[in-house]
DOMAR-283753 format. One record per residue (C-alpha): residue number from 1; residue in one letter; x negated, y, z negated. Coordinates in Angstrom, 1 decimal, always signed. Layout:
NUM:A:X:Y:Z
...
***
This chain:
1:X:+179.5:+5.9:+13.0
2:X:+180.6:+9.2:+13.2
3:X:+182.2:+10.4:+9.5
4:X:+184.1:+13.2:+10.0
5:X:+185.7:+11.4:+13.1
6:X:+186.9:+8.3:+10.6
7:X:+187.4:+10.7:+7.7
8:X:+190.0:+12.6:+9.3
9:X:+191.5:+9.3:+10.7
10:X:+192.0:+8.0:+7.3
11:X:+192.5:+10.8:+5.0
12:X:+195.7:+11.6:+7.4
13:X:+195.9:+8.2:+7.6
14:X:+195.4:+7.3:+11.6
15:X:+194.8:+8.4:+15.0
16:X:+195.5:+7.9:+19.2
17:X:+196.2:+6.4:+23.4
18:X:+198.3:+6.2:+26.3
19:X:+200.4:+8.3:+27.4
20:X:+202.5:+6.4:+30.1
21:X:+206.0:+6.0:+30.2
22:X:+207.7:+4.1:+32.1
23:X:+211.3:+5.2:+34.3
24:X:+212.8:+2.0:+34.9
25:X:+212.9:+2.0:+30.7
26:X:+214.2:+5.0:+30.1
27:X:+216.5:+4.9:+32.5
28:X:+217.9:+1.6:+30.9
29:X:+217.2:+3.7:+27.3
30:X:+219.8:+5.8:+28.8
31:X:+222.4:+3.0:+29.2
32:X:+222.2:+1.1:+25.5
33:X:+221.6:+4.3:+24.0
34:X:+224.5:+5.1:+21.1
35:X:+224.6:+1.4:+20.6
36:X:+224.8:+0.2:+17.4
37:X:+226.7:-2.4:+14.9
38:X:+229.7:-0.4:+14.0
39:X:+233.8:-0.7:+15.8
40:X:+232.7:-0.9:+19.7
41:X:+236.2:+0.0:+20.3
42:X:+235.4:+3.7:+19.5
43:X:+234.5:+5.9:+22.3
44:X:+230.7:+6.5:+21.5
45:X:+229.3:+9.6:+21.2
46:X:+227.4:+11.3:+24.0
47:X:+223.8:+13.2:+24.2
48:X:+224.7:+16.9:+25.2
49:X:+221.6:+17.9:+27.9
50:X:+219.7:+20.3:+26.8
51:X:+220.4:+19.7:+23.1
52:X:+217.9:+19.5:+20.2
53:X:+216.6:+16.4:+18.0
54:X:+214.3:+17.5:+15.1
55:X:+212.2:+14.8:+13.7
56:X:+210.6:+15.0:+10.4
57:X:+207.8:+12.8:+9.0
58:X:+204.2:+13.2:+7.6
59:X:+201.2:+15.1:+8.5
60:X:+199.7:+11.5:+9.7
61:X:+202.0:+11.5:+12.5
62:X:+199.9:+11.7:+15.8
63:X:+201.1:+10.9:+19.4
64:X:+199.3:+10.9:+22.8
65:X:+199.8:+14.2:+24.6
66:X:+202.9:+13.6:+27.0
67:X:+204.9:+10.9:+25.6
68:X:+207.1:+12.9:+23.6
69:X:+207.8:+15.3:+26.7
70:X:+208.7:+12.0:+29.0
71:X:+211.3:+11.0:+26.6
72:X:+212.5:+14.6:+26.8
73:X:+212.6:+15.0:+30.3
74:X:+214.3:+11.8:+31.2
75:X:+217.0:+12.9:+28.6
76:X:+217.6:+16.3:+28.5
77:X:+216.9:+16.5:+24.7
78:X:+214.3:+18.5:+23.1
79:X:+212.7:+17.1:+20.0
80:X:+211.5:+19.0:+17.4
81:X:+208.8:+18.1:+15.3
82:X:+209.0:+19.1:+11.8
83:X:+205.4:+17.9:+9.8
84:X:+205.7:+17.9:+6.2
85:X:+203.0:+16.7:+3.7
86:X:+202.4:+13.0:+2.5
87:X:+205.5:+10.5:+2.7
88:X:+206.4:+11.1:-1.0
89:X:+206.8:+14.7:-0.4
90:X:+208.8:+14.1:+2.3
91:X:+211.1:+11.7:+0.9
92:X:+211.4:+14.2:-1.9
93:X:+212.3:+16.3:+0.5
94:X:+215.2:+14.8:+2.6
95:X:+216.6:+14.0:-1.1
96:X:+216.6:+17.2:-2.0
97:X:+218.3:+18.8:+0.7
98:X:+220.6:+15.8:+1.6
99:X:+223.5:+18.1:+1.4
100:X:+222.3:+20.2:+4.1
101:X:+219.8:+18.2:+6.0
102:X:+216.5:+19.5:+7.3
103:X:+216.0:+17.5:+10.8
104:X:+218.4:+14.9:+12.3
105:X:+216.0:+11.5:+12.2
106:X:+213.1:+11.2:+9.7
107:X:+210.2:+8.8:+10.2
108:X:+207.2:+7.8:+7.2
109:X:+209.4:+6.5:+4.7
110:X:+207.7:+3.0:+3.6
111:X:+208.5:+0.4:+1.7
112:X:+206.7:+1.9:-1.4
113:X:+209.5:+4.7:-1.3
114:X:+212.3:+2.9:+0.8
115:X:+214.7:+2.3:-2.4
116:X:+214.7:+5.7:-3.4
117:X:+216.2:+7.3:-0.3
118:X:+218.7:+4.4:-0.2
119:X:+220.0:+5.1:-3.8
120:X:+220.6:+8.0:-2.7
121:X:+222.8:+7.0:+0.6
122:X:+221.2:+9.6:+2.7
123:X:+221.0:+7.5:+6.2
124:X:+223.8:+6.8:+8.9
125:X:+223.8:+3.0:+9.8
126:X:+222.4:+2.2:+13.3
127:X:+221.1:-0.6:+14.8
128:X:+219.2:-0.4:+17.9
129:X:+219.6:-2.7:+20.6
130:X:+215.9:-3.1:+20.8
131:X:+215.8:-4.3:+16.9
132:X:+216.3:-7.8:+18.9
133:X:+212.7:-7.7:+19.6
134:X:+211.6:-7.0:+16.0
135:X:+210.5:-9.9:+13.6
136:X:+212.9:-10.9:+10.6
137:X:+210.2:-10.3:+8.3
138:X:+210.6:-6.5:+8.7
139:X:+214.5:-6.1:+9.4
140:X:+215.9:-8.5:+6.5
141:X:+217.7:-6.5:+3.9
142:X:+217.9:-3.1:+5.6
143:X:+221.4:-3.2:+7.0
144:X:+220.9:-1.1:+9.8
145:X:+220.0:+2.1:+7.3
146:X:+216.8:+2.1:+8.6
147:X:+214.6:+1.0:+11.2
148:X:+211.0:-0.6:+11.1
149:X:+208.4:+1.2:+13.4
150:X:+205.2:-0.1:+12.4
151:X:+203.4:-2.0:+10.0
152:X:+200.0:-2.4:+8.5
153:X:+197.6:-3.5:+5.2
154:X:+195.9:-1.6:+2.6
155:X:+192.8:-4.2:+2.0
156:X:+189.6:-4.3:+0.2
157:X:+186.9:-3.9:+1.9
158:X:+183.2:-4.8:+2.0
159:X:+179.8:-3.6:+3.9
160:X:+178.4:-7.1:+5.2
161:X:+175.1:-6.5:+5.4
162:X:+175.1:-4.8:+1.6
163:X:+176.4:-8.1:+0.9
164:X:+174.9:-11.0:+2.9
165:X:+175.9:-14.4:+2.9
166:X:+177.6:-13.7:-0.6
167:X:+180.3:-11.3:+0.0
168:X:+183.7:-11.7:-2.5
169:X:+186.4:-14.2:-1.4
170:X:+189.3:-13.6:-4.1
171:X:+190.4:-10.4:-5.6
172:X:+189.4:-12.5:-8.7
173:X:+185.2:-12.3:-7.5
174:X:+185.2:-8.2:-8.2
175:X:+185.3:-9.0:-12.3
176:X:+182.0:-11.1:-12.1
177:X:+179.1:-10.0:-13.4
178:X:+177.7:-10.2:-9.7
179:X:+179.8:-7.6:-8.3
180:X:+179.5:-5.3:-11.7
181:X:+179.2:-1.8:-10.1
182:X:+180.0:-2.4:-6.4
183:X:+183.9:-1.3:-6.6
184:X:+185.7:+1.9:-6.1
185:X:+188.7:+2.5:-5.6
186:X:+191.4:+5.3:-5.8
187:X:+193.3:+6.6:-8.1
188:X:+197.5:+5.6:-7.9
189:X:+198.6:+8.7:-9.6
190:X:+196.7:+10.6:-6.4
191:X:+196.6:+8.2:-3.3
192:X:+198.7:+6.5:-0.9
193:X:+195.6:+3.0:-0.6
194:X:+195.0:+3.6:-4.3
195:X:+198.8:+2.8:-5.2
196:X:+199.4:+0.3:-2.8
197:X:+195.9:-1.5:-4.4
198:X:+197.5:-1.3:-7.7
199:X:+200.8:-2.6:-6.6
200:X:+198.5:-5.8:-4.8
201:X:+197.5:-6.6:-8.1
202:X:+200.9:-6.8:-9.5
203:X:+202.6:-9.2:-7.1
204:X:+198.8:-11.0:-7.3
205:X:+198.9:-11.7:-11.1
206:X:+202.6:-10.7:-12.1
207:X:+203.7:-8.4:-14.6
208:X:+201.9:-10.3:-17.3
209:X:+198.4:-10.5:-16.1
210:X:+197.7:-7.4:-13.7
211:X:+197.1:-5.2:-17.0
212:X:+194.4:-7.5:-17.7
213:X:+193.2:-8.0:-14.5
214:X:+192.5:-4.0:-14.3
215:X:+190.6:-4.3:-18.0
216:X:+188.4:-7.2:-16.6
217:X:+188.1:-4.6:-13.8
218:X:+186.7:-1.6:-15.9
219:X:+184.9:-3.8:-17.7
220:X:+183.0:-4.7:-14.6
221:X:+182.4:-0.6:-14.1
222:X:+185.1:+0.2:-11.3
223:X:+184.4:+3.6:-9.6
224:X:+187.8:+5.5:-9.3
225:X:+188.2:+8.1:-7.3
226:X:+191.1:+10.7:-6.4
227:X:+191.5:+9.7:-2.6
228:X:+190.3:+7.8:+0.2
229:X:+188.0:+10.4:+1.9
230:X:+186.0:+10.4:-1.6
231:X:+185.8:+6.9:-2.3
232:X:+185.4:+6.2:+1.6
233:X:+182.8:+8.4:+2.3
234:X:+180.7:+9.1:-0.9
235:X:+180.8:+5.9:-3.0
236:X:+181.1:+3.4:-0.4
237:X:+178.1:+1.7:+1.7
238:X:+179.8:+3.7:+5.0
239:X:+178.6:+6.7:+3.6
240:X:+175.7:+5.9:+1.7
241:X:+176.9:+5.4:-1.5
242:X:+175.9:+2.1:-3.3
243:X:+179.1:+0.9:-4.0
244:X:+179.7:-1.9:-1.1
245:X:+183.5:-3.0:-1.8
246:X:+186.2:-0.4:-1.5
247:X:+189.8:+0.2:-1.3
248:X:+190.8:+1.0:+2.5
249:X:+192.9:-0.5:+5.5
250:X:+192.9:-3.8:+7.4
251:X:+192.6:-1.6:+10.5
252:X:+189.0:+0.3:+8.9
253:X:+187.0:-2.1:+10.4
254:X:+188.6:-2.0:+14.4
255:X:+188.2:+1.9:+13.4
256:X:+184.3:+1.2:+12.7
257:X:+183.8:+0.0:+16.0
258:X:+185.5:+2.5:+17.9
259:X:+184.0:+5.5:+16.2
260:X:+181.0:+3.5:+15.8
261:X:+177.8:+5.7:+17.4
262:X:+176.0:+3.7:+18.3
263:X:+179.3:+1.3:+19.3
264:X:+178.5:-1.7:+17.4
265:X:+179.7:-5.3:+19.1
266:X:+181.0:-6.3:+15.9
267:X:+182.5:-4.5:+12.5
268:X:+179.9:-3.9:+10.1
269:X:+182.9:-4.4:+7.5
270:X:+185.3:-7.1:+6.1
271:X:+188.0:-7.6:+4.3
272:X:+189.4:-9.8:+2.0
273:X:+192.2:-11.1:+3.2
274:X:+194.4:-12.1:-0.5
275:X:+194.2:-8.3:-1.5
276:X:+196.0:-7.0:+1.2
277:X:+199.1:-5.3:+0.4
278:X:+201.7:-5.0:+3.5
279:X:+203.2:-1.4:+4.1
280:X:+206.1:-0.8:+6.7
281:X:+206.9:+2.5:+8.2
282:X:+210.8:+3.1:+8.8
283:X:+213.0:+6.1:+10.5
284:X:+216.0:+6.9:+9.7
285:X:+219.1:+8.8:+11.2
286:X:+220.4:+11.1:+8.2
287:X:+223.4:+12.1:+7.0
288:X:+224.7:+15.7:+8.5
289:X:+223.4:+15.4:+11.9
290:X:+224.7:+17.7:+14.6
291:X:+223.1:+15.2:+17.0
292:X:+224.0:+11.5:+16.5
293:X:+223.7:+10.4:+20.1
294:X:+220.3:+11.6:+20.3
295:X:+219.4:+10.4:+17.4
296:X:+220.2:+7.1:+18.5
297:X:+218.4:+7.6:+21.4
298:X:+215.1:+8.8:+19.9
299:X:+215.3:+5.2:+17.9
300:X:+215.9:+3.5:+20.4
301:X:+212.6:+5.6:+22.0
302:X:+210.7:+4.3:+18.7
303:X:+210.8:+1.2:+19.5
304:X:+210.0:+1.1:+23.2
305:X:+206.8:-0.4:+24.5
306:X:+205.8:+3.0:+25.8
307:X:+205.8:+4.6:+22.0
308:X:+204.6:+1.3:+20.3
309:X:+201.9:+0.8:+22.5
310:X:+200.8:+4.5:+21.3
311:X:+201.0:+3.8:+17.4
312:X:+197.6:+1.4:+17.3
313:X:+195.3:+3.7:+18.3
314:X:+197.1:+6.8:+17.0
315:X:+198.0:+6.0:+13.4
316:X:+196.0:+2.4:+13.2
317:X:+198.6:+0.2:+12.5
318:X:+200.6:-2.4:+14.2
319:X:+203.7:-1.7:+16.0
320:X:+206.9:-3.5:+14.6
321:X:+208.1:-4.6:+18.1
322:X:+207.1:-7.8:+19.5
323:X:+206.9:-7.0:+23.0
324:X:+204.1:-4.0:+22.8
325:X:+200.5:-5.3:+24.1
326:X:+197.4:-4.4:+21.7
327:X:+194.9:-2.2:+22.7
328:X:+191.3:-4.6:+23.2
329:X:+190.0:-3.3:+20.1
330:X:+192.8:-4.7:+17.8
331:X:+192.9:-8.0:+20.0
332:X:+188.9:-8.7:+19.6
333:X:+188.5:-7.0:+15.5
334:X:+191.8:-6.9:+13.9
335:X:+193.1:-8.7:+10.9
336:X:+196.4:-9.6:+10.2
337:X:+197.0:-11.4:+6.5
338:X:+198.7:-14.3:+6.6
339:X:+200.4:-14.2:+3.8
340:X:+200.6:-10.5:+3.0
341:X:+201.3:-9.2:-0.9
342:X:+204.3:-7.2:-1.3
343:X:+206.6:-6.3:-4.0
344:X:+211.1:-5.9:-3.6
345:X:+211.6:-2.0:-3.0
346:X:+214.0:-1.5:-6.1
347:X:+211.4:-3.1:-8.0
348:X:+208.6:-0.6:-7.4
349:X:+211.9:+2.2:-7.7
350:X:+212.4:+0.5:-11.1
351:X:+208.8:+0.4:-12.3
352:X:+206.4:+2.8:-10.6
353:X:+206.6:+5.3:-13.2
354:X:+205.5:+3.0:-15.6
355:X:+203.1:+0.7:-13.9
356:X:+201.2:+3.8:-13.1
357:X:+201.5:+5.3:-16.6
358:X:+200.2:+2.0:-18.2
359:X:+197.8:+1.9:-15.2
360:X:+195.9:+5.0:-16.7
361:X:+195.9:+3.8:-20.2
362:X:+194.2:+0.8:-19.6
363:X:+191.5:+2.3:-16.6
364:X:+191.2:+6.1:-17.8
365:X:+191.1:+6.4:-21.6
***
């Protein structure tokens, strides 16, 4: 295992493959693009060659060198790429300056932020043609403001061979005594994994029994940490730490094997499976673009096989469309929760303030 390869993976949050696209798509791209669930009946509006899409979204956003230039020479339209920090700073962002928008179509926003930006009625409605090939599961309740991309699960974690033939089962086995000493984790105030974990343990145990469930947990000597790279790489078994469970992704372990040197045939980590707590990527077309058309069409790009087959092994998650094929590595090492936790949007818009305020109460006084 190389570190600094994985650490710069995961402390941006992913990384990258393929790169090609193919012309018979694009050229049917160009036919349904501008398509979308409003009045048919009105003319739709029309890409202008040689005009300009900028795209906004995280620092975490990495594509294979080429696929963005295909889309723009089969279309005529340039898109800019405008990187902000991490998705809270950009959704702070686009809120902000919603009166005079900073990019045409944003991507990053998750579900963890989702209900803020639609309070604030910042999207134009679209629904892409090739939503059709997206499951229910991530399109219900979005009413065509914004549209699913990818998908994937922050997970505990665990170093096998620390743990032999006795590694946790239940989020419930990290408060025995056995496991005293053997967690870190991150800190929600300060990390992306570290607020998703906390948010698992609210839809786990409900809003009655999560605060205990975190005493139980500091009673059992949690490590916290301020971010992944930290926990990741100086507490955890991975980087010789002597803490072997950790808060990380359902992807770390296909990400083990590939930057694994020497390769290994199998993960040397796990994960257990009912901690996992399901995060879905949207973009959006805002409010105030001078482009619509190619807006659309840049969705509609999104969710082709040609960009979703580049998400896996770019940003180490799951495309939303159904159609894309795996790389090998997710096919053979990947896990996919069955039944994934998650928590309703305006919910977490509702409470995060004060889940996370109690949250350091309870684990840092």
């Amino acid at each position: 295992m190389t570190p600094s390869k994985l650490s710069h993976l995961f402390s941006l949050r992913r990384q990258r493959l393929w790169t090609v696209i193919g012309g018979c798509f694009l050229a049917g791209l160009l036919l349904a693009a501008g398509c979308s669930s409003g009045d048919n009946s009105q003319e739709e509006p029309r890409p202008v060659a040689g005009s300009t899409v900028r795209l906004l979204t995280h620092a975490s956003f990495v594509l294979s060198d080429g696929v963005l230039e295909a889309f723009e020479a089969e279309t005529g339209i340039d898109v800019e790429v405008v990187s902000g920090e991490d998705t809270g700073t950009v959704v702070s962002q686009i809120i902000l300056t919603k009166d005079n928008p900073v990019a045409d179509v944003v991507f990053g926003v998750d579900n963890t932020f989702l209900q803020r930006t639609l309070d604030e009625n910042i999207f134009v409605a679209y629904e892409s043609p090739a939503l059709s090939n997206v499951p229910s599961s991530l399109t219900t309740g979005l009413g065509g403001q914004v549209t699913p991309i990818d998908y994937g699960d922050v997970c505990l974690n665990y170093w096998k061979d620390e743990l032999g033939d006795n590694p946790p089962k239940s989020m419930d086995d990290l408060t025995d005594e056995q496991y005293r000493g053997k967690f870190v984790t991150q800190n929600p105030e300060t990390s992306s994994p570290g607020l998703a974990f906390m948010f698992a343990t609210i839809a786990r145990y409900g809003e009655a029994g999560w605060e205990d469930y975190w005493q139980r947990l500091r009673d059992n000597d949690v490590s916290i940490t301020s971010g992944w790279t930290e926990a990741y790489y100086t507490e955890f078994t991975a980087g010789g730490g002597e803490r072997p469970i950790v808060t990380s992704y359902a992807s770390s372990p296909v990400a083990e094997v590939i930057f694994g040197d020497p390769k290994p045939d199998e993960p040397p980590t796990g994960i257990i499976e009912d901690s996992c707590f399901r995060q879905v990527e949207y973009a959006g077309i805002l409010e105030g673009t001078n482009n619509l058309a190619g807006s659309q069409m840049l969705i509609d790009f999104m969710l082709s096989d040609a960009f979703q087959e580049d998400i896996p092994l770019n940003m180490f998650v799951f495309p939303a469309s159904s159609t894309a094929t795996l790389p090998e590595e997710f096919v053979e090492h990947a896990v996919v929760p069955e039944n994934p936790l998650s928590l309703p949007p305006e919910r977490i818009a509702q409470m995060r303030n004060e889940w996370t305020d109690r949250w350091v109460e309870i684990v840092l006084r």
